[in-house]
C-alpha positions, -999 to +999 in steps of 0.1 A: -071-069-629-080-080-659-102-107-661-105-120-697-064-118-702-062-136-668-086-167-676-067-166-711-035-177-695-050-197-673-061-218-704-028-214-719-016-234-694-047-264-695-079-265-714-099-262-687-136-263-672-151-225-666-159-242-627-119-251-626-113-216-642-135-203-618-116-221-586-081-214-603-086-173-606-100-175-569-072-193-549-050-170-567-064-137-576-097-132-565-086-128-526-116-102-513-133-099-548-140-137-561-155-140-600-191-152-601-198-175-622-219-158-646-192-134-652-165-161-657-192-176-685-202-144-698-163-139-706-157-171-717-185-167-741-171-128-754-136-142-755-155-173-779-168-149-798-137-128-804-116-158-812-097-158-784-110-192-772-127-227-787-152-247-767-137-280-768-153-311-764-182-314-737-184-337-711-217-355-694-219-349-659-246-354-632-258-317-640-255-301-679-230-311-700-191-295-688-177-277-713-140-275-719-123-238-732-094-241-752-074-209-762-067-202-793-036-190-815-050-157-809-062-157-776-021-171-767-006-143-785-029-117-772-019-131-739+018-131-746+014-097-756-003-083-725+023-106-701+051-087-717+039-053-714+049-034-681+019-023-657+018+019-661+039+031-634+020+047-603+016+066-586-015+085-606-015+124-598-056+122-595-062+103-562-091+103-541-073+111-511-062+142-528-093+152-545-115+148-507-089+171-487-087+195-511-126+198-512-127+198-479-109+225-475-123+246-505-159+243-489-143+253-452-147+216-440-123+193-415-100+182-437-081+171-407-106+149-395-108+133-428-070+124-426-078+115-394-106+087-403-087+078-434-057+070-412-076+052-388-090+031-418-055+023-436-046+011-400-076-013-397-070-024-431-030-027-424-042-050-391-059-072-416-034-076-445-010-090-417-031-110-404-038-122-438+001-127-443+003-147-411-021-172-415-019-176-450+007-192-478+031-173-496+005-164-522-016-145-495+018-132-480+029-117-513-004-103-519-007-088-486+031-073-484+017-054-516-012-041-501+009-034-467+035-014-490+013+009-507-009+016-477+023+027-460+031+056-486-008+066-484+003+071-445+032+087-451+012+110-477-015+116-449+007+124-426+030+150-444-005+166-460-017+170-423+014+188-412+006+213-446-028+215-439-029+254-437-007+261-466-024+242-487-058+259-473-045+294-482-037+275-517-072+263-527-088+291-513-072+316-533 
C-alpha cells in the first residue's frame, strides 16, 4: 500500500484535516495495520515539501491550531498517474514459502513439518478473514474475500509441494 499516493487522493476528493485523513485511510485501508499519526504528519509534511500538497488555512480548536491539506496540481496528477497504472501482476517467483522449504531441505530439516505449521497457520488466518467477512460491511467482506483467495492458492501450493517433497529433496541436494 502506498501511503503518500493513498492520502493524496484522499485529498483529491476534500481538503481535509490529517486527523480526518487519519480516520478516512483507517475505516478503509488500514484494517490490521492502522497509520499512526506521526506517520500520516510526517507524510503530509514530505508530500508539502515535494509539492504535492498546500497547507490550507488553519483552524483554532480546543488543542493546536487544525491544519487543513490541500492537494496540489501536482500532487492530483501524480495521483491520476499512479490510479491508472496496473498493480504488477503476481504471483512473484521469490516467495518465502519457497525459499524456507527449500532450506529446509538443503540443510536435511522437516520441511514437512514446516508445510505442516504453515498450513495450520493459513487455516487460522482463513478462520479469521471469514469471520471478518461475516460480521463486517462490504468493505471488510471485499477485503477479506482477497485475503481468503490468495491464502487458498498458498494451500493449494503447500499441498502439491508436500506431495513432491522427495523430488524436490533429490533436486536441491544435488
Amino acid at each position: 500500500m502506498s501511503v503518500p499516493l493513498t492520502l493524496l487522493g484522499l485529498l483529491e476528493r476534500e481538503p481535509s484535516h490529517g486527523y480526518d485523513l487519519k480516520r478516512d485511510y483507517d475505516a478503509f485501508f488500514g484494517r490490521g495495520k492502522p497509520l499512526s499519526f506521526g506517520q500520516v504528519y510526517a507524510t503530509l509534511g514530505r508530500l508539502a515539501r515535494d509539492g504535492k500538497v498546500v497547507v490550507g488555512d488553519s483552524e483554532a480548536g480546543s488543542g493546536p491550531d487544525r491544519k487543513r491539506y490541500v492537494i496540489t496540481e501536482q500532487g492530483a496528477t501524480e495521483f491520476e498517474a499512479w490510479l491508472t497504472e496496473p498493480v504488477a501482476a503476481e504471483p512473484h517467483l521469490q516467495t518465502v514459502l519457497f525459499a524456507k522449504v527449500v532450506l529446509a531441505l538443503m540443510l536435511g530439516r522437516d520441511a514437512e513439518r514446516y508445510l505442516d505449521l504453515q498450513r495450520a497457520a493459513h487455516l487460522q488466518r482463513m478462520r479469521e478473514l471469514t469471520e471478518t467477512k461475516r460480521a463486517g460491511g462490504l468493505v471488510d467482506a471485499l477485503l477479506a474475500d482477497h485475503g481468503l483467495f490468495h491464502l487458498e492458492s498458498d494451500l493449494r501450493w503447500i499441498d502439491l509441494t508436500a506431495a513432491r517433497l522427495d523430488a524436490l529433496s533429490a533436486e536441491v541436494r544435488s
